[in-house]
N, C-alpha and C positions, 0 to 999 in steps of 0.2 A: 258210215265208216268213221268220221270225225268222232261221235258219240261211242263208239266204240274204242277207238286207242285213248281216250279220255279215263274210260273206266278201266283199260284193262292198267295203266301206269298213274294212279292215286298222288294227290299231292302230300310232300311229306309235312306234317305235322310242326309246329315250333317245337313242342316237349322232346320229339325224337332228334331234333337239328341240334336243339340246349342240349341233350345227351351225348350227341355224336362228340358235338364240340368239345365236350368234358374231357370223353375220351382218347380224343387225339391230344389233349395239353395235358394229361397223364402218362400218354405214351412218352411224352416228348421231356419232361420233369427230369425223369433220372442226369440223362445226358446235360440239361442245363446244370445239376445241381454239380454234377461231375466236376463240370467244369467251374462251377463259381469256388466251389471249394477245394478244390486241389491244391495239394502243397507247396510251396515254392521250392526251384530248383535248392539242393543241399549244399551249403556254404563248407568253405573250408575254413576250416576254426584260423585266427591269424595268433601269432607267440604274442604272448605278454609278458611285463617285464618282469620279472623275479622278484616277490619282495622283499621285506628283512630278512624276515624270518630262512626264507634262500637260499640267505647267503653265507657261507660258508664261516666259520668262526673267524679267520684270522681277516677276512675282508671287512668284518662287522669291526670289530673293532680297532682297525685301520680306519673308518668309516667315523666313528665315534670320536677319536682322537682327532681327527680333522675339525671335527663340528665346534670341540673346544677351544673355547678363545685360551690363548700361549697365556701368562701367568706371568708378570714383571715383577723385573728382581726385584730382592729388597733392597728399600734406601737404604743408604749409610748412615750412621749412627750421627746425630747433628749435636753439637754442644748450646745445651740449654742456658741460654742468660738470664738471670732477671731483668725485668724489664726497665730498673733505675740503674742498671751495670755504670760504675764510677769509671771513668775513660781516663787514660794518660793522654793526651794531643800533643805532638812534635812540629812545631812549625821551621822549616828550611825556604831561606828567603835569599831571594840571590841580590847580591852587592854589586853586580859587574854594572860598568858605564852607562848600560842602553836603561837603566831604570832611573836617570836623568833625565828621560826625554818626556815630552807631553805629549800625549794621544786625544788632546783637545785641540780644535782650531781655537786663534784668539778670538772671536765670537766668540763661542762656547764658551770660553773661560771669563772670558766678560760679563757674559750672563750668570755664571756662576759666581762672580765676586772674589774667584780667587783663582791662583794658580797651583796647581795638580800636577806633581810629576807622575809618575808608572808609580815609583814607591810610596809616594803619598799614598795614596789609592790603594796601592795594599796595605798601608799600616791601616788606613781607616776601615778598610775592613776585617782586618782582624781585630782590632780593637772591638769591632762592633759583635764580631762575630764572641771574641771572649765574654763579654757580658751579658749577651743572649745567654752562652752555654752555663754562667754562674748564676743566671738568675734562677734557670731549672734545677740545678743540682749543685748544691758547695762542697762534693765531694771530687768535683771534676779537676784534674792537676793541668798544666800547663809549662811547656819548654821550647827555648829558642834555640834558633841555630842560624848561623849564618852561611852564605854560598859564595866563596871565591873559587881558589883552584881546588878545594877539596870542601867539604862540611866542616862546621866545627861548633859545637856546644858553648853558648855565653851564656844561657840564662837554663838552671837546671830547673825542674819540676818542682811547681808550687802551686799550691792552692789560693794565693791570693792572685786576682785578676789585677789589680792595681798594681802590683808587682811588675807582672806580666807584660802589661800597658806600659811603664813607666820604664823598662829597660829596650822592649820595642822603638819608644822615640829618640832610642840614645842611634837607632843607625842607620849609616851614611854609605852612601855609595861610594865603592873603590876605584881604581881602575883598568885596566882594559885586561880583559884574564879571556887565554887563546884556548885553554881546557878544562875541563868540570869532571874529576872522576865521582860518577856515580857509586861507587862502591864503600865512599865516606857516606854515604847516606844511611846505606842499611846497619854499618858498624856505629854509627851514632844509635840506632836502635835497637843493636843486641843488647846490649844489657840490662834493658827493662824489659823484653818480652816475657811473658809471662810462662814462668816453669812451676812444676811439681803442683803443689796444696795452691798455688796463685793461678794456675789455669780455670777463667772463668769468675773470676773473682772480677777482672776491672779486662778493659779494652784498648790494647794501644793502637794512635791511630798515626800519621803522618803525615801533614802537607806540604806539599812540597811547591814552589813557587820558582820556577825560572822563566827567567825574562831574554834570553839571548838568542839570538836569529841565525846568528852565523855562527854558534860554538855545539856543534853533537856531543853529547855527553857519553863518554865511555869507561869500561868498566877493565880496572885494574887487577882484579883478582874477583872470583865469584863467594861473596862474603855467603856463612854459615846461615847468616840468618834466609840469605835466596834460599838455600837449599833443602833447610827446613820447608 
C-alpha cells in the first residue's frame, strides 16, 4: 500500500517548482507595478504673481517713476573770483573803557616782560595780521574805524601797510559809552561795496572788534547795504 500511494502522487521536479514560481511573480507583476508607478494625487495650480509685462500701462509706469532717483535742483549761479581777487578790509575797533583792562594775571605778564592791555593785543594783531596780508598781495587796501557810540572812519583805504600801522598806534581808549548803534557799521561800508563793472573785481571784507560786556549793540534803522 505504501509503494503504491508513492507512485500514484510523483515528486514534483525542481524545473516544474522554478516554473510555477515564475509564474505566480508574473501573475503578481502587474498589480506591483500598478502601484509603484501611479500618479500622484493632482495638485492644484497655486496664483503667481503677475509680472511686468502684466501689468497694466499706467501701473508700469507708475512703477518706473518710483524706481528713479528725484533729480536735484540746479545750484545757483556762484560768482566766480580769481583766485588773487585784491580785497578792500574795514577794520572797526572799539574805544570804550573795558579795553583798558589786562586779561593777563601779573605772572603772566611777568613772564611776558611786558604789559598788554585788550587793545595792545588787538593792535598787535592787526599789525601782524596787515603785513601777512601785504606780503602775499600789494594790491590789497586797508581802512580804519573806530567804535564809540556810533562807527566812524579815521583812516580811509590805502595800500600802504605802514600807513595803516602807523595811524593804528595813534588810538587810545575813550570813555565809558552806554550804546553802540550797529547800523554805523554797515553805512561805513556802503559806499565801497562793489557795484556795476566792480562786481567781482576786488572783495570787501569787515572786522569788526568789540570789546564791551555789558553794552548790546542795536540797530537804529536797517541800513541798505543789510538788505542788499
Amino acid at each position: 500500500d505504501t509503494h503504491t500511494q508513492r507512485m500514484s502522487s510523483p515528486r514534483t521536479s525542481p524545473r516544474r517548482a522554478a516554473e510555477d514560481a515564475y509564474t505566480s511573480f508574473s501573475a503578481a507583476s502587474p498589480a506591483a507595478d500598478a502601484a509603484t508607478h501611479s500618479e500622484p494625487p493632482h495638485a492644484e495650480p497655486h496664483e503667481e504673481a503677475p509680472s511686468a509685462a502684466a501689468l497694466p500701462a499706467e501701473e508700469e509706469s507708475a512703477a518706473a517713476a518710483a524706481s528713479v532717483a528725484p533729480v536735484p535742483p540746479p545750484m545757483p549761479e556762484r560768482l566766480e573770483l580769481p583766485k588773487s581777487c585784491p580785497e578792500k578790509i574795514m577794520f572797526f575797533i572799539d574805544l570804550g573803557d573795558e579795553m583798558m583792562n589786562f586779561d593777563y594775571t601779573g605772572e603772566e605778564m611777568h613772564m611776558r616782560g611786558r604789559y598788554e592791555t585788550r587793545l595792545d593785543v588787538v593792535k598787535n594783531a592787526i599789525k601782524s595780521f596787515i603785513h601777512a596780508k601785504a606780503r602775499l598781495s600789494n594790491k590789497h587796501e586797508y581802512a580804519l574805524a573806530t567804535m564809540r557810540e556810533r562807527a566812524t572812519l579815521v583812516q580811509p583805504f590805502t595800500y600802504s601797510e605802514f600807513t595803516a600801522v602807523r595811524k593804528l598806534g595813534d588810538f587810545r581808549p575813550g570813555s565809558v559809552y552806554t550804546s553802540f548803534d550797529m547800523s554805523s557799521v554797515f553805512e561805513s561800508c556802503e559806499p565801497y561795496l562793489p557795484r556795476g563793472e566792480e562786481i567781482g573785481k576786488f572783495i570787501l571784507r569787515a572786522v569788526v572788534i568789540y570789546g564791551r560786556s555789558n553794552v548790546v549793540p542795536t540797530f537804529s534803522e536797517t541800513p541798505s547795504a543789510m538788505r542788499a
